[in-house]
N, CA, C and O atoms as a GROMACS GRO file, in nm:
protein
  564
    1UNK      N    1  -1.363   2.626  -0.811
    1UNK     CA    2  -1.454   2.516  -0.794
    1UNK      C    3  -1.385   2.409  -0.709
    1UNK      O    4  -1.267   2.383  -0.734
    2UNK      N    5  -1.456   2.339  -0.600
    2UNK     CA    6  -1.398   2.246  -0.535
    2UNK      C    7  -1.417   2.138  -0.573
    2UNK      O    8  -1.525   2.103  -0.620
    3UNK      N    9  -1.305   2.055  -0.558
    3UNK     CA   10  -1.301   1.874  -0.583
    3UNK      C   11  -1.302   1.815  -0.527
    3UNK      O   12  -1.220   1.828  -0.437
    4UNK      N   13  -1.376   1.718  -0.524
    4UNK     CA   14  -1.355   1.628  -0.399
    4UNK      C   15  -1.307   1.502  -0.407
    4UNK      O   16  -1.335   1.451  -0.516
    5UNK      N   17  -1.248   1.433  -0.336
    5UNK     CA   18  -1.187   1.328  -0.381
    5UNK      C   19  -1.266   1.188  -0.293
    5UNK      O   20  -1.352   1.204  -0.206
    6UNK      N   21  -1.207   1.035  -0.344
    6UNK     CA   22  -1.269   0.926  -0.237
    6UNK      C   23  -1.191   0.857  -0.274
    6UNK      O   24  -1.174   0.818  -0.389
    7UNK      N   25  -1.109   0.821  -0.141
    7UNK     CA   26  -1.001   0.739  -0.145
    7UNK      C   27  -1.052   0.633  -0.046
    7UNK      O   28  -1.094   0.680   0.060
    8UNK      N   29  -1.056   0.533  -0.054
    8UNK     CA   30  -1.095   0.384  -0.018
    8UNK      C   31  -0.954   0.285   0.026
    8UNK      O   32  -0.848   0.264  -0.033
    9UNK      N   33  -1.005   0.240   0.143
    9UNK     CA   34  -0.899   0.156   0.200
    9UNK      C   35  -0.922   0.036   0.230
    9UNK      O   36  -1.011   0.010   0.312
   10UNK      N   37  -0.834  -0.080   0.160
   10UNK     CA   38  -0.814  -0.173   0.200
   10UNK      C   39  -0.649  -0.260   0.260
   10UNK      O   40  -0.538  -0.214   0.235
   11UNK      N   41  -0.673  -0.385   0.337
   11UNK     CA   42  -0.563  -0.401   0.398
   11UNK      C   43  -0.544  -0.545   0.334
   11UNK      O   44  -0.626  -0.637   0.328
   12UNK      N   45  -0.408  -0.539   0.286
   12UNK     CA   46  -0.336  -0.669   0.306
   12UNK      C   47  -0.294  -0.731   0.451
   12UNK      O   48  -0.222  -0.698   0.546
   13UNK      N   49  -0.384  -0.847   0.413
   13UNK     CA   50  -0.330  -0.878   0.554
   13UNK      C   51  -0.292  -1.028   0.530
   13UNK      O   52  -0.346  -1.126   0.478
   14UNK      N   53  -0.167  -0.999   0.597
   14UNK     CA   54  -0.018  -1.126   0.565
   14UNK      C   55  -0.055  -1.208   0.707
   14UNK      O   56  -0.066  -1.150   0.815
   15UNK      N   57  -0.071  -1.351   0.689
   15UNK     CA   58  -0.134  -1.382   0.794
   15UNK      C   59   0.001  -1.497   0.824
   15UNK      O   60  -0.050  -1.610   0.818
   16UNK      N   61   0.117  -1.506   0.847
   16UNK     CA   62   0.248  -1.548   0.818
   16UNK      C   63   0.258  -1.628   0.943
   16UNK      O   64   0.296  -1.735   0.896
   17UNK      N   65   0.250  -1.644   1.047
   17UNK     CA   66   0.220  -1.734   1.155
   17UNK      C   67   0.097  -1.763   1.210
   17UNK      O   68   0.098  -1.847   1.300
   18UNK      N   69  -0.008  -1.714   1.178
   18UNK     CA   70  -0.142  -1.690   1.217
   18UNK      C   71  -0.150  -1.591   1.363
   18UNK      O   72  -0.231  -1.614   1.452
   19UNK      N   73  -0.046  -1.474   1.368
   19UNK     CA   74  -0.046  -1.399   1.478
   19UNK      C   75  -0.031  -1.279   1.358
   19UNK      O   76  -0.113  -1.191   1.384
   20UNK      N   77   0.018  -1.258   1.280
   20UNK     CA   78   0.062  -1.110   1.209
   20UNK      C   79  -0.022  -1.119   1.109
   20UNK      O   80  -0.036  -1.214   1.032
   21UNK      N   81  -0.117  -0.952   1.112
   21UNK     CA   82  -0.218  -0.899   1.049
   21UNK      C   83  -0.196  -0.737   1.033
   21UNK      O   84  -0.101  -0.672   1.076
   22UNK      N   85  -0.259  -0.711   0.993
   22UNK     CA   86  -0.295  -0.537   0.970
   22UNK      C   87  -0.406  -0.573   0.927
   22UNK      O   88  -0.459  -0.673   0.878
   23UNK      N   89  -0.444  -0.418   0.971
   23UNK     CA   90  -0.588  -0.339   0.996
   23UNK      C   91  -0.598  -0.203   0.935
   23UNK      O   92  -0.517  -0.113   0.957
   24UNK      N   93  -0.702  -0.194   0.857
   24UNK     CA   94  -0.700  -0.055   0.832
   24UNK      C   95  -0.895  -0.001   0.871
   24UNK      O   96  -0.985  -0.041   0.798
   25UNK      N   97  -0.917   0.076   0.976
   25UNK     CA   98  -1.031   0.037   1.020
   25UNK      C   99  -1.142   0.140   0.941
   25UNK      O  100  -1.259   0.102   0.939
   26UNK      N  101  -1.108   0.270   0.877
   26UNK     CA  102  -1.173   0.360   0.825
   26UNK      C  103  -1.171   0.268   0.648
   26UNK      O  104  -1.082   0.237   0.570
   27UNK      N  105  -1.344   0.252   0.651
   27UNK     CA  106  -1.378   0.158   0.489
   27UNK      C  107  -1.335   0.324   0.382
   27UNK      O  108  -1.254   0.310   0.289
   28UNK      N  109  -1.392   0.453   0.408
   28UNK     CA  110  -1.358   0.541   0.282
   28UNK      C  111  -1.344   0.667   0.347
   28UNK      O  112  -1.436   0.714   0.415
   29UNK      N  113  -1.219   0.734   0.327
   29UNK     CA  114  -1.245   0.895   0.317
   29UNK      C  115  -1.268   1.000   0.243
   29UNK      O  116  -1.221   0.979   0.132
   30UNK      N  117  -1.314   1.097   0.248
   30UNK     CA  118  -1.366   1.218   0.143
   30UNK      C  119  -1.287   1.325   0.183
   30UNK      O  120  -1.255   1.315   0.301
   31UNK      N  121  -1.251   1.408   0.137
   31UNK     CA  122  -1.157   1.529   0.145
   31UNK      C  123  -1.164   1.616   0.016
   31UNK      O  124  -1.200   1.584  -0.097
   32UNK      N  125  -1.122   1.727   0.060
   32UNK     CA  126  -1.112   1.812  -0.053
   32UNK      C  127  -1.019   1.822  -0.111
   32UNK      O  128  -0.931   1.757  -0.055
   33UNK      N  129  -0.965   1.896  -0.247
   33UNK     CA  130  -0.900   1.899  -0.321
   33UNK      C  131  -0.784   2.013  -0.256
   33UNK      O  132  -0.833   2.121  -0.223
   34UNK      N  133  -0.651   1.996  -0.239
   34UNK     CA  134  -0.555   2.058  -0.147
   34UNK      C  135  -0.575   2.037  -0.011
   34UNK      O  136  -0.537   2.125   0.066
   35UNK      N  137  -0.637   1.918   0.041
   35UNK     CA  138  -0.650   1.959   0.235
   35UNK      C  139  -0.533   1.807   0.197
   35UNK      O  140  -0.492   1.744   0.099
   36UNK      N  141  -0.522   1.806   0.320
   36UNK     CA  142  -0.436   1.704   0.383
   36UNK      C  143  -0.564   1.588   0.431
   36UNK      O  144  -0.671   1.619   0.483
   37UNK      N  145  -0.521   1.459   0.400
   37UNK     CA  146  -0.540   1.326   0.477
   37UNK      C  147  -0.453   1.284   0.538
   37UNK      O  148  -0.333   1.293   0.510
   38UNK      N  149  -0.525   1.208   0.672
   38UNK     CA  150  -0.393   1.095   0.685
   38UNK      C  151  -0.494   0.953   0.712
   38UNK      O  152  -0.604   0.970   0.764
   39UNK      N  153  -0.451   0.822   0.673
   39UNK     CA  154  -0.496   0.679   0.656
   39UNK      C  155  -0.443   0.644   0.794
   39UNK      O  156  -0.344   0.691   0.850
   40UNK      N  157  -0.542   0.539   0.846
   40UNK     CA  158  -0.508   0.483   0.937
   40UNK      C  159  -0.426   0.314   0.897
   40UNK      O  160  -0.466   0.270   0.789
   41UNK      N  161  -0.330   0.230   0.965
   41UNK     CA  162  -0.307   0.149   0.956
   41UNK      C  163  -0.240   0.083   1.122
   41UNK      O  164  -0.153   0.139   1.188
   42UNK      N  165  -0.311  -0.050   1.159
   42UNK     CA  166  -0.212  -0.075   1.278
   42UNK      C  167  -0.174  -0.212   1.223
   42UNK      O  168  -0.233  -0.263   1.128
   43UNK      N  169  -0.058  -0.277   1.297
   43UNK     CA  170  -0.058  -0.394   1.254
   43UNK      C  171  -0.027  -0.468   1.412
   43UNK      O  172  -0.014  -0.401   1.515
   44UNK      N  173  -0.019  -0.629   1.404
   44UNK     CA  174   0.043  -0.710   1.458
   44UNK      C  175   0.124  -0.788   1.410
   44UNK      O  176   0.130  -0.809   1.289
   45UNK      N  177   0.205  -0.848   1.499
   45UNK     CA  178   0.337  -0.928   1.420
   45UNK      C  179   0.392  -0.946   1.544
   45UNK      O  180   0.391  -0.864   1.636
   46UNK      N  181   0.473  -1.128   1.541
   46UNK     CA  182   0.529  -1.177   1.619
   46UNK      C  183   0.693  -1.092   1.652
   46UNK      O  184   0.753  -1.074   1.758
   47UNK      N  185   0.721  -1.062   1.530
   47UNK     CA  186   0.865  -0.964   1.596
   47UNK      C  187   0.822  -0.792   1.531
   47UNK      O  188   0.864  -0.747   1.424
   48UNK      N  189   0.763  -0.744   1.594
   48UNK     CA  190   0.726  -0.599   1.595
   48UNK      C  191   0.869  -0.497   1.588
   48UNK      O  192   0.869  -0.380   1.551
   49UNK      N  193   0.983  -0.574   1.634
   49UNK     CA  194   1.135  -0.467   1.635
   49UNK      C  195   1.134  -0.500   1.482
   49UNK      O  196   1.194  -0.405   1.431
   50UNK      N  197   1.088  -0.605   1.364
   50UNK     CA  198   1.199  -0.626   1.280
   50UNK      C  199   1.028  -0.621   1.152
   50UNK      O  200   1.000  -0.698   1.060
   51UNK      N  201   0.944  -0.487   1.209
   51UNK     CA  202   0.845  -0.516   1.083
   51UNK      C  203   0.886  -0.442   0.989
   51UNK      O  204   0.946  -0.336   1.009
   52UNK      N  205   0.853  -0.500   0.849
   52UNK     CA  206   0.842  -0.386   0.752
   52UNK      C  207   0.715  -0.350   0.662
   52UNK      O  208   0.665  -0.425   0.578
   53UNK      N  209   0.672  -0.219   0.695
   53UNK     CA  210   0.508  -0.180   0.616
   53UNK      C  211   0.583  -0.138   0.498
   53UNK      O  212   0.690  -0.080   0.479
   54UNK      N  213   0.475  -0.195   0.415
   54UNK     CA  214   0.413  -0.055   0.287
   54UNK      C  215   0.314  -0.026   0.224
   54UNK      O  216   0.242  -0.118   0.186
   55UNK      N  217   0.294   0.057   0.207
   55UNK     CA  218   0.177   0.138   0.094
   55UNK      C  219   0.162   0.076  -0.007
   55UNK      O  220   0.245  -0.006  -0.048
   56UNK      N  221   0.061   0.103  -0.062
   56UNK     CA  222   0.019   0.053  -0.200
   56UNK      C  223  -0.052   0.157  -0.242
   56UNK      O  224  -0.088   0.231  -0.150
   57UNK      N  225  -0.095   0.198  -0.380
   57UNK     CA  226  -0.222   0.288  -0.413
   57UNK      C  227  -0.250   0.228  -0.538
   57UNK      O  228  -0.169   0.236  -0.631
   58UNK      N  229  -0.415   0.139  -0.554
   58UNK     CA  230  -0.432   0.098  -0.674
   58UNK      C  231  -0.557   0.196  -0.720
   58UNK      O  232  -0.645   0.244  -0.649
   59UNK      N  233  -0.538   0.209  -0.846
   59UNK     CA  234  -0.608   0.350  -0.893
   59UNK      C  235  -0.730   0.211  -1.000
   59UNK      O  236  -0.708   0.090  -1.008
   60UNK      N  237  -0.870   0.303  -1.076
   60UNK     CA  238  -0.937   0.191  -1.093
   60UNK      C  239  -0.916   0.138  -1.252
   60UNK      O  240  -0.904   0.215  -1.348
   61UNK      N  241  -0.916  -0.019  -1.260
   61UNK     CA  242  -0.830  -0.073  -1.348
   61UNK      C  243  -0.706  -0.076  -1.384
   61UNK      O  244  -0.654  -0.071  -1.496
   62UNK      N  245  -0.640  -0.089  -1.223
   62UNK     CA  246  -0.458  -0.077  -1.254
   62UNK      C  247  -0.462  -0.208  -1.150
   62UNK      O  248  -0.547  -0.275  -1.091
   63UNK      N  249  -0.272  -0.200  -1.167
   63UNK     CA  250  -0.266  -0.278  -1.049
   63UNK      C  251  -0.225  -0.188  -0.961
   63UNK      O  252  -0.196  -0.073  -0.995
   64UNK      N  253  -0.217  -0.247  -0.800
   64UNK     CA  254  -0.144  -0.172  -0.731
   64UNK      C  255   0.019  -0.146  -0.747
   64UNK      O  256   0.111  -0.219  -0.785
   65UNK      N  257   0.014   0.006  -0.698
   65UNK     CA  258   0.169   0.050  -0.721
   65UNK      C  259   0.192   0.077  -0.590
   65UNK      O  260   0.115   0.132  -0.512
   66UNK      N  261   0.360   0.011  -0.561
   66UNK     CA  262   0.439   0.057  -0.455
   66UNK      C  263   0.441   0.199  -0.434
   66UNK      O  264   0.464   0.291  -0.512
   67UNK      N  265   0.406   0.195  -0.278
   67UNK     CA  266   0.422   0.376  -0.294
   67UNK      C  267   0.548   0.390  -0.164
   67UNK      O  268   0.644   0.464  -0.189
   68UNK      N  269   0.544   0.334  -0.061
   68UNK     CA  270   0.642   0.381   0.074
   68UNK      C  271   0.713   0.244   0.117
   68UNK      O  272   0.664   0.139   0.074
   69UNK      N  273   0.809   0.240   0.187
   69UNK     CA  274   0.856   0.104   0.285
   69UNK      C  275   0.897   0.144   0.385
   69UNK      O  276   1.009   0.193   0.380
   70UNK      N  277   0.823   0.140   0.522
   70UNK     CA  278   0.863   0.150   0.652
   70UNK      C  279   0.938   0.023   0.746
   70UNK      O  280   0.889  -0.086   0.775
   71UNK      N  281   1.038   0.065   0.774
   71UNK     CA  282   1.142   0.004   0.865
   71UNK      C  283   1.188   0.078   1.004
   71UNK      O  284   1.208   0.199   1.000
   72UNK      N  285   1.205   0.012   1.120
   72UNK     CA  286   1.209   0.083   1.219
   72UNK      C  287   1.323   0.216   1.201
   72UNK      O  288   1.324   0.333   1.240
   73UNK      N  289   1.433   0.113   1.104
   73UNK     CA  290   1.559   0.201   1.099
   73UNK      C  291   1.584   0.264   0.991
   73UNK      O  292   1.675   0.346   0.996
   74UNK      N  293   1.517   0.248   0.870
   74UNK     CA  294   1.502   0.254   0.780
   74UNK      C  295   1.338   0.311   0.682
   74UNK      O  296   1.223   0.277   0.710
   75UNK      N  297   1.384   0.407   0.563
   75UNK     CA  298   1.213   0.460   0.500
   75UNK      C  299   1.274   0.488   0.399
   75UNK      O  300   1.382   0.547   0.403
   76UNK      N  301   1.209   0.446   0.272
   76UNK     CA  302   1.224   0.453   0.121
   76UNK      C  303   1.043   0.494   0.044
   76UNK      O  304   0.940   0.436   0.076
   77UNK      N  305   1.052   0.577  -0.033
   77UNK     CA  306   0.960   0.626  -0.064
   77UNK      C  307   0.987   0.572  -0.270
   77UNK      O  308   1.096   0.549  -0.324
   78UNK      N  309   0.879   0.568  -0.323
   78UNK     CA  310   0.934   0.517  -0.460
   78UNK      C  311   0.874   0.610  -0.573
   78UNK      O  312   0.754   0.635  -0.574
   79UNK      N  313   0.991   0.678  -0.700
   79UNK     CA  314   1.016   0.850  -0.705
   79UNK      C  315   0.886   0.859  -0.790
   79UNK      O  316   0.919   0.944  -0.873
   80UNK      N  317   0.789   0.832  -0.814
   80UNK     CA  318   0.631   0.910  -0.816
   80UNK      C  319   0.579   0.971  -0.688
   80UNK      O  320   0.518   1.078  -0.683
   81UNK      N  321   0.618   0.869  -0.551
   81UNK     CA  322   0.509   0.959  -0.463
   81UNK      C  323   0.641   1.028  -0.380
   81UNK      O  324   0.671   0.970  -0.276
   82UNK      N  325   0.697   1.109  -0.406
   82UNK     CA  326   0.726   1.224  -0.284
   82UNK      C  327   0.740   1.199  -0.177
   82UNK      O  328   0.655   1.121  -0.134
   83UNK      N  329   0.863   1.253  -0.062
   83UNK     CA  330   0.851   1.205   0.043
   83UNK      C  331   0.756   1.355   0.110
   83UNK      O  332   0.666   1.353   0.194
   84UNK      N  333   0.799   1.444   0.056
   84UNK     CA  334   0.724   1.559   0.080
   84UNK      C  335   0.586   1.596   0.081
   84UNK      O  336   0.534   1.696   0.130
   85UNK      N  337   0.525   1.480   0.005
   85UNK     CA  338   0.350   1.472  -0.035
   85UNK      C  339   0.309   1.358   0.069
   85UNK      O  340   0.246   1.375   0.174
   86UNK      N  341   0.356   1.240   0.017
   86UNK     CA  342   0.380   1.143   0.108
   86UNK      C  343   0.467   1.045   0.182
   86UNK      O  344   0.572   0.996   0.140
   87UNK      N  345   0.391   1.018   0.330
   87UNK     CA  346   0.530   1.003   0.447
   87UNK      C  347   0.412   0.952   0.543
   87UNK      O  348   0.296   0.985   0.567
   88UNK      N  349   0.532   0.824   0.598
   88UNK     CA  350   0.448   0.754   0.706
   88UNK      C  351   0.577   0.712   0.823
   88UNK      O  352   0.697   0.707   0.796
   89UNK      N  353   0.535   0.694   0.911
   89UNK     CA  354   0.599   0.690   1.013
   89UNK      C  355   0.589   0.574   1.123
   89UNK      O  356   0.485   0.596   1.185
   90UNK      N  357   0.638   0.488   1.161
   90UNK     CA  358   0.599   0.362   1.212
   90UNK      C  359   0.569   0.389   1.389
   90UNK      O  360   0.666   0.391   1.465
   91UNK      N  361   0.442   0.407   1.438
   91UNK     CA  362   0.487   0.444   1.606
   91UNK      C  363   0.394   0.322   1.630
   91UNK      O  364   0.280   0.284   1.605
   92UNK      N  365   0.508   0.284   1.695
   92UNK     CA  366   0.474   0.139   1.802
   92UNK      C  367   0.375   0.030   1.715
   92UNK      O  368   0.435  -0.067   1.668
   93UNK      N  369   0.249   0.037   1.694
   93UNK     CA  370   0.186  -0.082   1.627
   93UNK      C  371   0.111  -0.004   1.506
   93UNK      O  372   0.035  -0.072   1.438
   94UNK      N  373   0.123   0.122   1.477
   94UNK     CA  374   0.077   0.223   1.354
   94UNK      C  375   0.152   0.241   1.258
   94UNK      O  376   0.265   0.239   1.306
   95UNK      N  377   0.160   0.263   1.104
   95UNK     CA  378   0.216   0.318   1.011
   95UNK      C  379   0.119   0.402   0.970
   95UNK      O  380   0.062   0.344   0.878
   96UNK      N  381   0.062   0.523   0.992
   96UNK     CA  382  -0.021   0.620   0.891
   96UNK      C  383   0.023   0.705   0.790
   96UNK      O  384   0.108   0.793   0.802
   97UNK      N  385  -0.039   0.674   0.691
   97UNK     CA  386   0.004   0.740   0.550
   97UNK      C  387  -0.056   0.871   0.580
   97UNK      O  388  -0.169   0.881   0.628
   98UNK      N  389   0.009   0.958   0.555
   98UNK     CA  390  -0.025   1.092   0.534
   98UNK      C  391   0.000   1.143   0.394
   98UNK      O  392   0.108   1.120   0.340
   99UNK      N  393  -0.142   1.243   0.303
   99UNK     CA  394  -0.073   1.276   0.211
   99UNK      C  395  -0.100   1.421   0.226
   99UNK      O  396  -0.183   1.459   0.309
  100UNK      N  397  -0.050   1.486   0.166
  100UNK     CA  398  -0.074   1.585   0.157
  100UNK      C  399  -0.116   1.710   0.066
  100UNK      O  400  -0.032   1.725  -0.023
  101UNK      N  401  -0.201   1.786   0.061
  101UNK     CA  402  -0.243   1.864  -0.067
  101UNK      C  403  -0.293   1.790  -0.170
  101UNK      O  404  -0.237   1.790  -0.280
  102UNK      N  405  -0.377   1.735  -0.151
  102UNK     CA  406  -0.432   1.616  -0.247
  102UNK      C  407  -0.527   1.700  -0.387
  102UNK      O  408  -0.616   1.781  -0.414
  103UNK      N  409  -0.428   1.607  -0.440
  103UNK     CA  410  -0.497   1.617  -0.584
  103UNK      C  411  -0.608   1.517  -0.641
  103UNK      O  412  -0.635   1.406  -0.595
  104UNK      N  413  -0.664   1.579  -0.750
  104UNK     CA  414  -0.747   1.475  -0.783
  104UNK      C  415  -0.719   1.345  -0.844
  104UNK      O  416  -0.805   1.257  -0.849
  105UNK      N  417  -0.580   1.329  -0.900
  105UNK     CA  418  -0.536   1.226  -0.904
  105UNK      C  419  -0.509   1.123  -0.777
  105UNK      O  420  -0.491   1.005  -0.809
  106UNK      N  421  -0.505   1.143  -0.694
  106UNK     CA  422  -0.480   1.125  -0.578
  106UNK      C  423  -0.616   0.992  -0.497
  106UNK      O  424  -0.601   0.916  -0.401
  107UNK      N  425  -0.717   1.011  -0.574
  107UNK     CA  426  -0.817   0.933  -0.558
  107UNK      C  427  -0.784   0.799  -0.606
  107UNK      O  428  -0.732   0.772  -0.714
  108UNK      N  429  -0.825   0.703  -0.502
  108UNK     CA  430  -0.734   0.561  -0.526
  108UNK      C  431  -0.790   0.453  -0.411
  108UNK      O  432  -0.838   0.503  -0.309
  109UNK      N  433  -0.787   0.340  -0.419
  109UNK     CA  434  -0.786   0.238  -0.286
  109UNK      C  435  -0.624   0.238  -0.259
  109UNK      O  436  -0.535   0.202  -0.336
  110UNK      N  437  -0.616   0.280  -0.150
  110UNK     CA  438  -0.481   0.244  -0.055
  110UNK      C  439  -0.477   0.123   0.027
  110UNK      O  440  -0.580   0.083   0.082
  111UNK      N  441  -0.347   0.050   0.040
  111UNK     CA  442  -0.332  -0.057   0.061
  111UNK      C  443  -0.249  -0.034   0.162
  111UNK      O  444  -0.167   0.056   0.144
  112UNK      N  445  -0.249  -0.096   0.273
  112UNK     CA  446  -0.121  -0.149   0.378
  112UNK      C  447  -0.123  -0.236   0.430
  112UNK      O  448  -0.215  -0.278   0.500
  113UNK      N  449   0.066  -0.325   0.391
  113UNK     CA  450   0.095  -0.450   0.415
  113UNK      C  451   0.179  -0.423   0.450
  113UNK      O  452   0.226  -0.311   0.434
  114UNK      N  453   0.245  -0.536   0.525
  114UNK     CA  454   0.272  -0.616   0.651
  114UNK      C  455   0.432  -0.727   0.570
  114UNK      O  456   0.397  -0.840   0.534
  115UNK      N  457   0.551  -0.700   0.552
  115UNK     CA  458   0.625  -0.804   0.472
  115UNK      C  459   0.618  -0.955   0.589
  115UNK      O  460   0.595  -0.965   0.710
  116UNK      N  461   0.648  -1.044   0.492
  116UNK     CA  462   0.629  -1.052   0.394
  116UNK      C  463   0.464  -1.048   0.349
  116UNK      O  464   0.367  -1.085   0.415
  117UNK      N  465   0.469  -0.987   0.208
  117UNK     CA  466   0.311  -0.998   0.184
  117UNK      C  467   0.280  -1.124   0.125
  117UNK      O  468   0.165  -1.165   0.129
  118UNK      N  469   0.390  -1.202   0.058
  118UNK     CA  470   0.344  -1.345   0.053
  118UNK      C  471   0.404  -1.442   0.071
  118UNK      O  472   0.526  -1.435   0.089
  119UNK      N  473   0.358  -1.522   0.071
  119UNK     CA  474   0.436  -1.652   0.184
  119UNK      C  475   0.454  -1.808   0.104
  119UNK      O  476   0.376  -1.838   0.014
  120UNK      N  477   0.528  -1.870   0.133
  120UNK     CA  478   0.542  -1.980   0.084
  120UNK      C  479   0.647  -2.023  -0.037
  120UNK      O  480   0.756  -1.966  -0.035
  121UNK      N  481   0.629  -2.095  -0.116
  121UNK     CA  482   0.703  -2.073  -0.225
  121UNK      C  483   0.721  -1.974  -0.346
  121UNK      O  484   0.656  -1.978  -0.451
  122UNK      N  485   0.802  -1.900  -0.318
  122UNK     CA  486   0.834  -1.785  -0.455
  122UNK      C  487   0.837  -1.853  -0.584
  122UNK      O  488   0.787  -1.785  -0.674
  123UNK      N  489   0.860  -1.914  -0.603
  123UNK     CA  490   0.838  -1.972  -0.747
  123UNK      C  491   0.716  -1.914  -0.800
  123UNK      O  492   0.698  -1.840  -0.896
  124UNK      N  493   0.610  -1.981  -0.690
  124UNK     CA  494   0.463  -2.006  -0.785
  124UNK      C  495   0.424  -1.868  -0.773
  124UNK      O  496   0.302  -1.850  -0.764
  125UNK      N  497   0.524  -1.733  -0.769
  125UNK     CA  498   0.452  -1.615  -0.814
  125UNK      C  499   0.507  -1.571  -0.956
  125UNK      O  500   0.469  -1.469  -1.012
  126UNK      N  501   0.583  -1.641  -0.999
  126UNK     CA  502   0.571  -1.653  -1.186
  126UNK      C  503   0.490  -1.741  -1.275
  126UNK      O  504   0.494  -1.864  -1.279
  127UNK      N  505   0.412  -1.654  -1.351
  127UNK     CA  506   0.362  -1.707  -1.458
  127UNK      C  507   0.414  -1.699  -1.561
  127UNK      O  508   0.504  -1.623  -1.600
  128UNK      N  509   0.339  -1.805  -1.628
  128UNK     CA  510   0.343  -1.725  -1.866
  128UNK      C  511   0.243  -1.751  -1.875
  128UNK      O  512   0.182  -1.854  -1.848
  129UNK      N  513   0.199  -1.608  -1.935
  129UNK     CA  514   0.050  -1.567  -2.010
  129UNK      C  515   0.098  -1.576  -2.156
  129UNK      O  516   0.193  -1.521  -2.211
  130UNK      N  517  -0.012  -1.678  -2.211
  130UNK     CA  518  -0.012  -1.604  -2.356
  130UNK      C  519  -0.054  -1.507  -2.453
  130UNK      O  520  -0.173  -1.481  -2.435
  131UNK      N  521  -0.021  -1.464  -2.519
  131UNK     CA  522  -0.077  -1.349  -2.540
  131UNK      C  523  -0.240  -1.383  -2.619
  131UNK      O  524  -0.283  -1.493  -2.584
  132UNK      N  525  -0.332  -1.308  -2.716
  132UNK     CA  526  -0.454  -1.368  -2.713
  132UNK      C  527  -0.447  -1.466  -2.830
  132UNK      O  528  -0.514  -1.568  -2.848
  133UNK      N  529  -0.327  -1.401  -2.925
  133UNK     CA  530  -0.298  -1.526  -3.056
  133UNK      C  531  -0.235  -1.612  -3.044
  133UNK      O  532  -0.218  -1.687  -3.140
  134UNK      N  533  -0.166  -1.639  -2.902
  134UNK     CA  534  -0.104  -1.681  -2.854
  134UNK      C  535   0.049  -1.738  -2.943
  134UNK      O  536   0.104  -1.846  -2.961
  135UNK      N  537   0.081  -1.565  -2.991
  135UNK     CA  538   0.209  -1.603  -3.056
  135UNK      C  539   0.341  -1.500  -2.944
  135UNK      O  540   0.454  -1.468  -2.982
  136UNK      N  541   0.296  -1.478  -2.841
  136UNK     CA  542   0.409  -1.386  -2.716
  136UNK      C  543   0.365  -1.466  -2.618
  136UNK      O  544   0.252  -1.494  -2.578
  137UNK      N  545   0.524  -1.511  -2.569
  137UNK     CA  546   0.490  -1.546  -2.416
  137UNK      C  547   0.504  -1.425  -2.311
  137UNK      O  548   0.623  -1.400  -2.292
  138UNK      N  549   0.438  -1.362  -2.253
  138UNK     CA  550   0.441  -1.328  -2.121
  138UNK      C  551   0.551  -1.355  -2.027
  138UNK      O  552   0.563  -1.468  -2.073
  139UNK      N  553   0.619  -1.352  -1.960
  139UNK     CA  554   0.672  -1.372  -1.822
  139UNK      C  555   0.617  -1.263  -1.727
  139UNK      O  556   0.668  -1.152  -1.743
  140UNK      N  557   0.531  -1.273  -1.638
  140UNK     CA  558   0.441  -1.189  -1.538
  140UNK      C  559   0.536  -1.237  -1.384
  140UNK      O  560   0.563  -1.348  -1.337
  141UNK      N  561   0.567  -1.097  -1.337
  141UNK     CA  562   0.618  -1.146  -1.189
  141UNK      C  563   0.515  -1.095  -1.083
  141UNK      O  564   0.532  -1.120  -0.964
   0.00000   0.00000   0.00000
């Protein structure tokens, strides 16, 4: 029996001088269960020698998870996704995720960003949540 999968793309886009963006221009793909995809992603950026992409894959009601980090000189993959399943490659203003043999887990919104993905003061990306009896503090990064 065949599966089909729908993987949905969206882009972080790090807007860090008001010149550097990414694009991801395909809104959803469909594929079958074992074929190969590959995602489109291009970006811009004021120093294009010194970008660094990555992947994301948020599955529904998660957050997004790190999946790749592309560097011109440099590629780190993070040990759920495989460099063997998945692998992207930076040519000139592209990073495309390729996966391969897709499973049905595999169905997800994919993300590609642009470092930094956020800007400004690091601080204000820590919170404390309380919990709902509010007897645990949280520390959320």
């Amino acid at each position: 029996m065949e599966h089909w999968l729908w993987i949905i793309l969206a882009a972080l886009c790090c807007e860090c001088k008001g010149e550097d963006k990414v694009t991801q221009t395909r809104a959803d793909v469909t594929a079958a269960e074992g074929d190969d995809v590959t995602l489109d992603c291009t970006f811009q950026t004021s120093v294009s020698s010194a970008a660094y992409l990555f992947w994301y894959k948020q599955e529904m009601n998660d957050f997004p998870k790190y999946m790749l980090r592309r560097f011109s000189t440099s590629r780190e993959n993070a040990p759920e996704f495989p460099s063997n399943r998945f692998h992207a490659t930076i040519n000139g203003t592209s990073v495309p995720l390729t996966i391969e043999k897709l499973h049905l887990s595999d169905s997800a919104v994919y993300y590609c960003a642009l470092q930094p993905t956020v800007t400004g003061n690091s601080t204000s990306l820590y919170k404390n949540l309380w919990s709902k009896d509010n007897t645990i503090l949280h520390n959320v990064h």
